[in-house]
C-alpha positions as CSV (number, residue, x, y, z in Angstrom):
1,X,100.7,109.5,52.8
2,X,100.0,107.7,55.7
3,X,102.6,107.1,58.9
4,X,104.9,103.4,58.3
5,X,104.7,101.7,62.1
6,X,107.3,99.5,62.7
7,X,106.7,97.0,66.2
8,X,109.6,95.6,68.2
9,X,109.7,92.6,70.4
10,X,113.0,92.9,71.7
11,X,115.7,89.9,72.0
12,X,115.1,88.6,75.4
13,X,117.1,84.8,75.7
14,X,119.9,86.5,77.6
15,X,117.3,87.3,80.1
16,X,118.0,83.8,81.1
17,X,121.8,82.9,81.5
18,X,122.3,79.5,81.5
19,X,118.6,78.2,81.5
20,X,118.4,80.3,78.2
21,X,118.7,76.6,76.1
22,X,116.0,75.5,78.2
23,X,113.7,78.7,77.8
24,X,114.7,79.0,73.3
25,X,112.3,75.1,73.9
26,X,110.2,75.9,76.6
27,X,109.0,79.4,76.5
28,X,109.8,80.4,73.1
29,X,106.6,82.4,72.2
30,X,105.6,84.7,69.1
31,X,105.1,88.6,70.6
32,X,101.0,88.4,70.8
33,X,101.2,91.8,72.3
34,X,102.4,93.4,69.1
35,X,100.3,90.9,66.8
36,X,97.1,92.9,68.8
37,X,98.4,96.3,67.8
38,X,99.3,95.4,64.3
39,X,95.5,94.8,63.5
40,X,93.5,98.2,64.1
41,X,96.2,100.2,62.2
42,X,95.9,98.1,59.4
43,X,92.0,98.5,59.5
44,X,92.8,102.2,59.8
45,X,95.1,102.1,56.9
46,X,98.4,102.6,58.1
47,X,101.5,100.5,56.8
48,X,102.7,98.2,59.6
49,X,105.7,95.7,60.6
50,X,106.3,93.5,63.6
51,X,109.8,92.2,64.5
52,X,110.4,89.5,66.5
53,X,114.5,90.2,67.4
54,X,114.7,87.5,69.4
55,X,113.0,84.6,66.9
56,X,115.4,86.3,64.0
57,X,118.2,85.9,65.6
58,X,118.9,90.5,65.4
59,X,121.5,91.9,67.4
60,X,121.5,95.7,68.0
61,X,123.2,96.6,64.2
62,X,120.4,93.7,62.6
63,X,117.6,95.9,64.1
64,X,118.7,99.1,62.9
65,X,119.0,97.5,59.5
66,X,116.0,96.6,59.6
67,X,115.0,100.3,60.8
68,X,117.0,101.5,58.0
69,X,115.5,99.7,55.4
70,X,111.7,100.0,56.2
71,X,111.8,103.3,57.1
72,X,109.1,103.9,59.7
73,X,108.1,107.3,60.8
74,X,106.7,105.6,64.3
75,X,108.6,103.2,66.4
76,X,106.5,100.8,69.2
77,X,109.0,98.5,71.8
78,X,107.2,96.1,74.0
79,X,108.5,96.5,77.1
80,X,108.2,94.0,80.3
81,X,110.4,94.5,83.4
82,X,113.7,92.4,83.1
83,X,113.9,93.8,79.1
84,X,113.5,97.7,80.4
85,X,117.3,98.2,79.5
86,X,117.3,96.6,76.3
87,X,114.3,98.6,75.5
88,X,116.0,102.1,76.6
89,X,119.4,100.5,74.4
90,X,117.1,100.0,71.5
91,X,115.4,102.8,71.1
92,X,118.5,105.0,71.8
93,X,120.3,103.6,68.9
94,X,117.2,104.2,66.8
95,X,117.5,107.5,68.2
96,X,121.0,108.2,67.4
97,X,120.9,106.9,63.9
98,X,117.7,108.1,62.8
99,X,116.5,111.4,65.0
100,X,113.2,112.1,63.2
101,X,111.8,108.4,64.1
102,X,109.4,108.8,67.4
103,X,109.9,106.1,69.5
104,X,106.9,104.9,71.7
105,X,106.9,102.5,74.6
106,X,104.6,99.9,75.7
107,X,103.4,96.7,78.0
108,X,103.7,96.0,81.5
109,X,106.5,97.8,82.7
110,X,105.7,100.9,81.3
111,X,101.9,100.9,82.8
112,X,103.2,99.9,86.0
113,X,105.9,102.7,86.4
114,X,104.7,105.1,84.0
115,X,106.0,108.7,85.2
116,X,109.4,107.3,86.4
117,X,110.1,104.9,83.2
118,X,110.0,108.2,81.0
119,X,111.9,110.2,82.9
120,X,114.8,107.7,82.9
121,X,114.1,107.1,79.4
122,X,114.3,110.4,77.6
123,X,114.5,108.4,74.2
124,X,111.3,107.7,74.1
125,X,108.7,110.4,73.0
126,X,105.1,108.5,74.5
127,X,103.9,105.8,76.3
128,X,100.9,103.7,76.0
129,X,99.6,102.3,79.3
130,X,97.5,99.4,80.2
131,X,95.7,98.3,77.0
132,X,96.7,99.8,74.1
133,X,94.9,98.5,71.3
134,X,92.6,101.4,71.1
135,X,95.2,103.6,72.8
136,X,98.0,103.2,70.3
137,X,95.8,103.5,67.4
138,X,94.6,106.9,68.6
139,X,98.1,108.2,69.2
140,X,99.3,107.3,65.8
141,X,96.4,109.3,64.6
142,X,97.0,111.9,66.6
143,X,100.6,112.2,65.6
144,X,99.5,111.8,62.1
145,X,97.5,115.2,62.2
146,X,100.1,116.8,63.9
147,X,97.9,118.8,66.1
148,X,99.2,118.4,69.4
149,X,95.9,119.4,71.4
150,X,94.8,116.1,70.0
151,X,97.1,114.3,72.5
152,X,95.4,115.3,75.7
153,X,92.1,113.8,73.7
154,X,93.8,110.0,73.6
155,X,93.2,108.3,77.1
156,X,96.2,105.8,79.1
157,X,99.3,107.8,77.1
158,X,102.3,109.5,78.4
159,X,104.0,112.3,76.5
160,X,106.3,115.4,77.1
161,X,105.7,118.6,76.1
162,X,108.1,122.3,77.0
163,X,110.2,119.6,78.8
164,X,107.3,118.3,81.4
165,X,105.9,114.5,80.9
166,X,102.2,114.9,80.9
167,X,99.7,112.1,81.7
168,X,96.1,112.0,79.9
169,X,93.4,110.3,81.6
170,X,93.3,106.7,82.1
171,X,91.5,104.7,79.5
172,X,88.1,102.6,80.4
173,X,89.1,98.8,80.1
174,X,87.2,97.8,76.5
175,X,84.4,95.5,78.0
176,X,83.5,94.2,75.1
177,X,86.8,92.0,74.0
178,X,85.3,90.1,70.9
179,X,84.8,93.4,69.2
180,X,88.6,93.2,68.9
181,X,90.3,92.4,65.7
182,X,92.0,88.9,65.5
183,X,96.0,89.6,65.7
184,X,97.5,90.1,62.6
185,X,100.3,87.9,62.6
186,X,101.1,87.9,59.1
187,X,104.8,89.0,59.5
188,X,106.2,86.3,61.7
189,X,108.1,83.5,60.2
190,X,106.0,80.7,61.7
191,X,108.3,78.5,61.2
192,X,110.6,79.3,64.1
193,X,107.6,79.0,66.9
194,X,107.9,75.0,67.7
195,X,106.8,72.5,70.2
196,X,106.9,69.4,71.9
197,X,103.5,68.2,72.2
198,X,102.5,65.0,73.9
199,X,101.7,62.2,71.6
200,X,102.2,64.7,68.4
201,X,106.1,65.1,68.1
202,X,107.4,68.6,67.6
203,X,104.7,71.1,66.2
204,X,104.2,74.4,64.8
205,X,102.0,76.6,67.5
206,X,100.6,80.2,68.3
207,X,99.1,81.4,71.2
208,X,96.3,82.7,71.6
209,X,94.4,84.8,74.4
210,X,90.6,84.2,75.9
211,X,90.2,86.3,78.4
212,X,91.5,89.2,80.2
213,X,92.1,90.1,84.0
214,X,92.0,87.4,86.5
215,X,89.9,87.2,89.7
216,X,92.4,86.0,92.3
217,X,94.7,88.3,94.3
218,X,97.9,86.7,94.3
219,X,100.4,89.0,96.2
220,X,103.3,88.3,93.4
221,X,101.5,88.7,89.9
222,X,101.0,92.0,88.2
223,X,97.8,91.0,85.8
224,X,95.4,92.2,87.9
225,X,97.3,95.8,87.6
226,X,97.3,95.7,84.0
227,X,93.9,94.4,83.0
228,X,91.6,94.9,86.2
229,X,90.3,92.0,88.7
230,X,87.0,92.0,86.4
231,X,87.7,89.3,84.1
232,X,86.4,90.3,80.9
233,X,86.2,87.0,78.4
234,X,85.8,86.2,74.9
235,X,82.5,84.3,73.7
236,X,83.4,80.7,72.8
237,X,82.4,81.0,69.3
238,X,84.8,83.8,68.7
239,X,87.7,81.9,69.9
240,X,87.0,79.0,68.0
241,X,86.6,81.4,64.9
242,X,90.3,82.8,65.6
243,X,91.9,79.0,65.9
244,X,90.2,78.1,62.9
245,X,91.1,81.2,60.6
246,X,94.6,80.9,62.0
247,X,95.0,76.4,61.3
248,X,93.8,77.0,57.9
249,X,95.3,80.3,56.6
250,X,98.5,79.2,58.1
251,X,98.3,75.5,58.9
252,X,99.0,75.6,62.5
253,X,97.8,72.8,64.6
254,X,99.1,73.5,68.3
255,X,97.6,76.5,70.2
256,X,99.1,77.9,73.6
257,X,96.1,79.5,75.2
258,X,97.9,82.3,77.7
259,X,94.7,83.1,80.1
260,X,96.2,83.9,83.0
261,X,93.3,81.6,84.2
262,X,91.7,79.3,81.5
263,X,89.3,77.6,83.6
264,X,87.4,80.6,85.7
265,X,84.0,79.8,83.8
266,X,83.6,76.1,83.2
267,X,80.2,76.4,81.0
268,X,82.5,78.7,78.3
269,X,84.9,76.6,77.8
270,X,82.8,73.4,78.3
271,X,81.0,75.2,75.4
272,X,84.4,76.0,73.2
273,X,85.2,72.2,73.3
274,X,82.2,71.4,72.0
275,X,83.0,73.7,69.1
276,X,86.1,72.1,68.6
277,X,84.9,68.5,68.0
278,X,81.9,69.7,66.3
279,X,84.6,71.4,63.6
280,X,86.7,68.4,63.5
281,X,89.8,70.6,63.5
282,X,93.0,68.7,63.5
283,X,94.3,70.2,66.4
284,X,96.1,70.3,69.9
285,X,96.2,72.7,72.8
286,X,97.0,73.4,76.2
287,X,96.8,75.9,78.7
288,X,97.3,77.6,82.6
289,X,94.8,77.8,85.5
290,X,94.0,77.8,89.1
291,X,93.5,74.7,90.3
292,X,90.5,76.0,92.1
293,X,88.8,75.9,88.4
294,X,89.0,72.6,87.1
295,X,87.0,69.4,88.1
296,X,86.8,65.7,86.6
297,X,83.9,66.5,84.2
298,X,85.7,69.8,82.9
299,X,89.1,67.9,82.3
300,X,87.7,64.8,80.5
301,X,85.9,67.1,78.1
302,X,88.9,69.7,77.4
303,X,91.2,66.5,76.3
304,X,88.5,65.0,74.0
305,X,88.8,68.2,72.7
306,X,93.0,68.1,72.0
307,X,94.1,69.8,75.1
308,X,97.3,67.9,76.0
309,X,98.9,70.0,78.6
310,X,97.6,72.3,81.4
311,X,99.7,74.0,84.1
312,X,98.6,75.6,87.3
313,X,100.3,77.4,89.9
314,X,101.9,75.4,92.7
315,X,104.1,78.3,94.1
316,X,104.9,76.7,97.4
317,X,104.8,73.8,99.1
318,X,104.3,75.0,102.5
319,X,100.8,75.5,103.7
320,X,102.1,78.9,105.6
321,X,103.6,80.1,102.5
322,X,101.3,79.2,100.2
323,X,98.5,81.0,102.3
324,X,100.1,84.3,102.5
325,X,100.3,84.7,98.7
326,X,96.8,85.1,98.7
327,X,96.6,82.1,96.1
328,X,93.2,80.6,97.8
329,X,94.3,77.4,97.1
330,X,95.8,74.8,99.5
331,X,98.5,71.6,99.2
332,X,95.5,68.8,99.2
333,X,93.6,70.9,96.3
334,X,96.9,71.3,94.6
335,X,96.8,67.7,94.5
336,X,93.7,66.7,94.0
337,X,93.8,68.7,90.7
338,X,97.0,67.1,89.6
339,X,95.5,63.9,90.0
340,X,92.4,64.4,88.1
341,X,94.4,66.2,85.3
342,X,96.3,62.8,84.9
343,X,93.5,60.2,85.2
344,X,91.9,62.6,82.1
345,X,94.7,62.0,79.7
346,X,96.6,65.1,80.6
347,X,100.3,66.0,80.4
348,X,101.1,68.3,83.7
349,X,103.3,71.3,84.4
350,X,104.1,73.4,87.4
351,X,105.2,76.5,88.2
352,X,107.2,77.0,91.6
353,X,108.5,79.8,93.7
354,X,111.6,79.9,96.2
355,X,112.5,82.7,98.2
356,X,109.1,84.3,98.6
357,X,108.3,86.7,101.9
358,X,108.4,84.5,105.0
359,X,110.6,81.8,103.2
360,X,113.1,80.1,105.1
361,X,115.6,76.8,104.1
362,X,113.6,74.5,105.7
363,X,110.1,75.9,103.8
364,X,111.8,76.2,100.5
365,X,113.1,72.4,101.1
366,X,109.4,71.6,102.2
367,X,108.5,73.0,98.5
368,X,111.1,71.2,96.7
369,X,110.4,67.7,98.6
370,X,106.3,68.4,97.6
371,X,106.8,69.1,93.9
372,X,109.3,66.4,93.7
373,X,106.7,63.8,95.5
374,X,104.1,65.1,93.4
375,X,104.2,62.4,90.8
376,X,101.1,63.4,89.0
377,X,103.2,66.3,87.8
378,X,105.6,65.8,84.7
379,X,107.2,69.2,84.5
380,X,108.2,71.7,87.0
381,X,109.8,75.3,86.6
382,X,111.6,76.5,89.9
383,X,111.5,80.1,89.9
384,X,113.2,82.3,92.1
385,X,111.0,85.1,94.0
386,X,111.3,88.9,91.7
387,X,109.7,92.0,93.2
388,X,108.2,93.2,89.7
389,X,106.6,96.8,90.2
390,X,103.2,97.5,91.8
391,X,103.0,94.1,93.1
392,X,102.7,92.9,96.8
393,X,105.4,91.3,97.0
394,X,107.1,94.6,96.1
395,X,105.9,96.7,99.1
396,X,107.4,94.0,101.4
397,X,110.4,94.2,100.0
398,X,110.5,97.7,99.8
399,X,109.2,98.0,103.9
400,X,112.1,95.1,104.8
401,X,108.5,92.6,105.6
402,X,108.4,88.9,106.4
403,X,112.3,88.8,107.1
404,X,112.9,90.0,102.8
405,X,116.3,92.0,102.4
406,X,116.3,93.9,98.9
407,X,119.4,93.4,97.3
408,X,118.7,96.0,94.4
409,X,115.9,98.2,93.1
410,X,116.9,97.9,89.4
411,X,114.3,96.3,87.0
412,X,116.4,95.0,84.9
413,X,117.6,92.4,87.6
414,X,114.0,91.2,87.8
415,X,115.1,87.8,86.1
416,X,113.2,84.6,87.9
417,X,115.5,82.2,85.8
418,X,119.6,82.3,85.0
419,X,121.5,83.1,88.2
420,X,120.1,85.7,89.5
421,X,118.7,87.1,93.3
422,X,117.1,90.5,93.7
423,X,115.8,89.8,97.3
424,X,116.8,87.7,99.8
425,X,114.6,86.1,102.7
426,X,115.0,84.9,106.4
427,X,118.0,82.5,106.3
428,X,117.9,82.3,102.2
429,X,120.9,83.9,101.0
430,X,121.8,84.3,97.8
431,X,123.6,81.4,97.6
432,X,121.6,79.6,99.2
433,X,118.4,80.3,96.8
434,X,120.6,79.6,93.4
435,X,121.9,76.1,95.2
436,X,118.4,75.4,96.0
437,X,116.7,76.5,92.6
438,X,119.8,74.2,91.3
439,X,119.2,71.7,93.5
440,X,115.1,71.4,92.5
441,X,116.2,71.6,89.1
442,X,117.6,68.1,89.2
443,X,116.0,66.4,91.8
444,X,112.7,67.0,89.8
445,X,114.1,66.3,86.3
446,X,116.2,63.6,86.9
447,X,113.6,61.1,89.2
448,X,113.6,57.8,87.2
449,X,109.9,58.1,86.0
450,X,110.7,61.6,84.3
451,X,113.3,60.9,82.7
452,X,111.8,58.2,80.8
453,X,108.5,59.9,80.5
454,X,110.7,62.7,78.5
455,X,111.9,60.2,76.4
456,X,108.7,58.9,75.2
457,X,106.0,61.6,75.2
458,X,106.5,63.2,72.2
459,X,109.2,60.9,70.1
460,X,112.9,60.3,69.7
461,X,113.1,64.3,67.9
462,X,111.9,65.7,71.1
463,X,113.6,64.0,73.2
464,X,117.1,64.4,71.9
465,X,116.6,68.3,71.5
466,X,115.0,68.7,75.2
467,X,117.1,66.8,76.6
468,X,119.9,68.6,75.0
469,X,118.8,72.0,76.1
470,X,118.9,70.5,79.6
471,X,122.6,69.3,79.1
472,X,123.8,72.7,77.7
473,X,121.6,74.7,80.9
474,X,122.6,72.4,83.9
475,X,125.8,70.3,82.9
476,X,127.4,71.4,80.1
477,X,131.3,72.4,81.5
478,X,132.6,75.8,81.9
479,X,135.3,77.2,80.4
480,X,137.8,76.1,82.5
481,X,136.4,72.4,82.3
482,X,135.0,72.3,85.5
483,X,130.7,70.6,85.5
484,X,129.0,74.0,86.3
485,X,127.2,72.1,89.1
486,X,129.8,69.8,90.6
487,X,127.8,70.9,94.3
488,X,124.8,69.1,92.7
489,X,125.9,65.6,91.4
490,X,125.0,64.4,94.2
491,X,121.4,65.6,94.0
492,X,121.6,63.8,90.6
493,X,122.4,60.8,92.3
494,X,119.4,61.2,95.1
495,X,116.9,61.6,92.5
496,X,118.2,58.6,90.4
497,X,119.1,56.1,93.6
498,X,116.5,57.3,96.0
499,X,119.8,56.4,98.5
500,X,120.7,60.0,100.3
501,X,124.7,60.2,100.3
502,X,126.4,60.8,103.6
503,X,128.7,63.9,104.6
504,X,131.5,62.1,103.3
505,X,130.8,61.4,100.4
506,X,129.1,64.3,99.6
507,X,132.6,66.0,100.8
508,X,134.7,63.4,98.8
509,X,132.4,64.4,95.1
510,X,132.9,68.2,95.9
């Protein structure tokens, strides 16, 4: 009989306080990571289930329903930084109510603090580190035999044995990733993964992965450390192949493509648009990249073939900044790129950084006043600065560098969105940062040109529900009736006027 595997993506919208609304429309993505797994133990034969908690709706007693009910004799959590506790709470209730179920844990947290996650977390049996396709496959095997030499025989894993946590040897990155199986993502109720699309209204969508590893060194991101800085890429054809098994088996017609980089070999994806027209596949897509990547002739051709939306990093929007995050970009390329995205058809978002090493007010205001002036951008997402493990950005907070003071060393605090300051930086307290994350918030959203952009991009039905999420994140009143942001109505009124308020008045609205 073989072993029942049952895969957990657990809930994560809390992660995000009040910007949660905004994230359940913005963010709201199926659990790929699991989908990967799922496919070489069904090739191997094994009985498998994936669980999305947080597109069901579970709460703790809903996921150990379903535990009861299927029955599994292995349990796999994905596990990234700022879900760490939930992950620990999870798999200690499975623990509790069904002892004989070995619990294993997974994904970037996990590979980046390996020896120290499992000793805090003596619910779970094993780890998989790093990639764990192959890895995880092997370890159910392995635990299906029930020989336990077998375990010192499967590379990247954590496991304990006579009460010591033992570490095999690390597993050789797979070079070859279009020997991988397409993810099986047969269990996911595809009807709760939507999205605005320009020009398209609200649509079903999947994501969907091209590459692995990324070749920049940026001091704040944690890819390199979980997939190498060799990029290892997919052939065109291959990728074309998944999108079009997964539109018609499932009729989905919006892909997310999560590259960490899209755009790091123009002839490959010049060559996968190609595919796409010369298919005639009813579908749109969008993705992330440096902004390094991308030039006129590469964007033209990605939105004749459907790409409606590509985001690249801004971070900061002071050249100082910007240069220490070892980014190898710089503010004129940043808008140069911006500006040929938009003369190519293309919908624009951002993604911003406050509070980063060397930060001060004024810098972080420099940011805010660049991404708010960059009108070739239509969205923007302010995040504040998170020390996630192995990381730069980590050390310096760790050695007290570039003026950082680190509030707290717990992971689970690691939350860029909803409220929340881990480190602080030069003059940037932590009111400070949340006022100015606030602050960008609605100077960027609430410009004249936006707001009426959002209305019209993708129709009246997205619209009404983004904008609603915005309401419920940023206005909606507190329980004791007072606006959550009474300090910023002013900033509303700058960004709609374009007329700065005085001290006064600014003293008389708060």
């Amino acid at each position: 009989m073989s072993q029942r595997v049952l895969l957990i993506g657990p809930p994560w919208g809390d992660v995000y306080g009040n910007f949660k609304h905004v994230a359940k429309v913005g963010v709201f993505y199926p659990p790929l990571g699991l989908c990967y797994l799922k496919s070489p133990l069904v090739a191997a034969g094994y009985d498998v289930k994936v669980v999305d908690a947080e597109a069901s709706g579970f709460s703790m007693s809903d996921i150990l329903s379903v535990v009861g009910d299927y029955n599994p004799d292995i349990i796999g959590i994905q596990v990234v930084s700022p879900l760490w506790e939930t992950a620990k709470s999870i798999a200690a209730a499975v623990r509790e109510r069904f002892p004989k179920i070995i619990n294993v844990c997974g994904g970037p947290h996990v590979t980046l603090t390996h020896v120290d996650a499992m000793k805090e977390a003596p619910q779970f049996d094993y780890a998989v580190l790093s990639e764990s396709e192959d890895g995880f496959t092997e370890l159910v095997e392995a635990i299906t035999k029930g020989d336990s030499n077998d375990l010192d025989k499967v590379g990247g894993i954590l496991y304990r044995r006579n009460g010591e946590i033992r570490r095999t040897q690390p597993r050789t990155l797979r070079p070859d990733v279009d020997n991988l199986h397409f993810p099986d993502r047969r269990d996911l109720d595809h009807s709760k993964y939507l999205f605005s699309v320009p020009g398209a209204g609200i649509r079903r969508f999947t994501t969907i992965i091209t590459s692995r590893g990324c070749p920049y060194n940026c001091t704040f991101c944690t890819e390199p450390l979980m997939y190498g800085r060799t990029t290892r890429f997919r052939s065109a054809r291959n990728v074309v192949d998944e999108v079009q098994d997964f539109h018609d088996r499932h009729n989905i017609n919006h892909f997310i493509f999560v590259d960490d980089t899209l755009t790091t070999r123009k002839e490959r994806i010049m060559e996968m648009c190609s595919l796409l027209r010369e298919r005639k596949l009813d579908i749109t897509w969008e993705g992330w990249t440096h902004v390094n990547t991308v030039d006129q002739d590469l964007l033209h051709e990605m939105h004749a073939a459907g790409l409606r939306r590509l985001s690249f990093g801004i971070e900061s929007g002071n050249a100082e900044v910007l240069q220490s995050l070892k980014k190898n970009s710089t503010l004129p390329r940043i808008r140069e790129a911006y500006r040929w995205a938009k003369n190519a058809g293309i919908e624009t978002r951002g993604s911003v950084i406050l509070g980063l090493p060397g930060d001060t007010r004024k810098s972080a205001q420099e940011t805010i006043d660049f991404v708010v002036g960059l009108k070739e951008c239509d969205h923007a997402y302010f995040n504040i600065a998170m020390p996630y493990p192995g990381t730069e950005i980590r050390r310096q907070a760790l050695a007290g560098e570039a003026g950082v003071r680190l509030l707290t060393e717990e992971y689970s605090e690691l939350r860029r969105q909803g409220q929340k300051v881990v480190m602080e930086v030069n003059d940037l307290d932590t009111k400070a940062l949340l006022q100015l994350q606030r602050q960008a918030y609605l100077r960027f959203w609430l410009t004249p040109r936006r707001i009426w952009y959002n209305v019209v991009r993708s129709g009246f039905k997205a619209a009404l529900q983004n904008g609603w999420a915005f309401f419920r994140s940023f206005v909606m009143p507190t329980r004791n009736g007072r606006i959550r942001f009474i300090s910023e109505i002013t900033d509303i009124y700058e960004a709609v006027s374009g007329r700065a308020w005085s001290a006064q008045e600014k003293d008389k609205a708060a």
